[in-house]
N, C-alpha and C positions, 0 to 999 in steps of 0.2 A: 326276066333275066334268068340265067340258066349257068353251071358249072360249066357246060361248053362255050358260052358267050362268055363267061368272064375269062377262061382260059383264049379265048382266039382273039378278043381286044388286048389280053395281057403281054401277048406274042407277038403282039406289032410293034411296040413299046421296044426305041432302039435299048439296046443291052441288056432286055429283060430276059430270065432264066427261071426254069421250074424246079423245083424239090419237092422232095416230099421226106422233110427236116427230122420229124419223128417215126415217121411208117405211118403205116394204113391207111394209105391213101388220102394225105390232106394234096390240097395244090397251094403250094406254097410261091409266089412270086418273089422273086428279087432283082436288084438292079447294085451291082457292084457289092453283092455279096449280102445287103441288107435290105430285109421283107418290108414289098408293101403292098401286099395283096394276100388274103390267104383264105379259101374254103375249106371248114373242116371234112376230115375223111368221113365219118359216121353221123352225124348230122348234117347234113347239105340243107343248112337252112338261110344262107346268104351270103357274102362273104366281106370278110372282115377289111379295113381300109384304114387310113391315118389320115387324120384332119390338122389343120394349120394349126391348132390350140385345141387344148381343154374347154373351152368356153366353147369354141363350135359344135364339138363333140356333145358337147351337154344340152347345145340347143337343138341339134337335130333332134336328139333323144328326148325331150320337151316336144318338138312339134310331131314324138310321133313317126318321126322319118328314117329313124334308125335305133338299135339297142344297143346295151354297152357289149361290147365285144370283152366277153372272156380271156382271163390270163393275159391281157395285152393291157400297154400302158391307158391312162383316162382320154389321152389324144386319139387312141382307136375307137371305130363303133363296128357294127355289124350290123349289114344293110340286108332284110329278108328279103328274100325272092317274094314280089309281090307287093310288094310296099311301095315303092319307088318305080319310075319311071325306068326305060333302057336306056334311054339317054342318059338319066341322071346319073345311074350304075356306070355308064362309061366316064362321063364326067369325073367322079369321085375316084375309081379308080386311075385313073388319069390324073387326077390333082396328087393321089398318095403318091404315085411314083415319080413325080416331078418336086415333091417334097424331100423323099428320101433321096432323088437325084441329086438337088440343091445339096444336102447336108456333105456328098460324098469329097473326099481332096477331088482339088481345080485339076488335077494331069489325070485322075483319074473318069472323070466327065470329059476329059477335053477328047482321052482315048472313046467313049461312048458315041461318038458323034455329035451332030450337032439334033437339036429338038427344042421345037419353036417354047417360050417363055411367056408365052401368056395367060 
C-alpha cells in the first residue's frame, strides 16, 4: 500500500474530503469535517486510522500489525506500508471512516448519502 492507494480508496468514500490541516504535505481525510485517515507529510511510513476501541488498537499493536499512531488519541494506530495486507489497508480504512461517520449528527449523514453498514 502506497500514499496513492490510500488517497484513491479514501476518495470513493461518499462525503470524504482532503486537507492538508497543518502544511507540508500531510493527506488528511475527512468525512463531515472530522479526520479518519491521515499520512504524514515527511515520514510516509503508513497511515494513521481509528479503530472501534482502545483495546483493539492495543491488540493490533501486540500482534505486530500495527504502531501507536503519533499525537492521535489511543483508539488510533499507524498501519506501515508493508506490514499489512492491501486489502487490510482498505478494510481499516474503511472501518475508520464508517466509525467517525456513525459518530457524526443523523441530518448530517442523512445529507452524505447512503453507505452500506456492514
Amino acid at each position: 500500500m502506497t500514499r496513492a492507494l490510500v488517497n484513491a480508496h479514501a476518495a470513493t468514500l461518499p462525503g470524504a474530503t482532503h486537507s492538508d490541516p497543518w502544511g507540508g504535505g500531510h493527506d488528511a481525510w475527512k468525512v463531515g469535517g472530522k479526520m479518519f485517515a491521515v499520512v504524514g507529510a515527511v515520514e510516509d511510513h503508513g497511515v494513521a486510522v481509528k479503530c472501534d476501541s482502545v483495546e483493539t488498537a492495543s491488540l493490533l499493536i501486540e500482534m505486530g500489525r500495527a504502531l501507536k499512531a503519533p499525537y492521535f488519541h489511543a483508539s488510533w494506530v499507524r498501519l506501515p506500508w508493508g506490514i499489512v495486507t492491501e486489502e487490510e489497508f482498505r478494510e481499516r480504512i474503511t472501518t475508520s471512516y464508517r466509525l467517525i461517520r456513525a459518530s457524526l449528527p443523523k441530518k448530517l449523514q442523512a445529507a452524505l448519502g447512503t453507505f452500506p453498514t456492514v
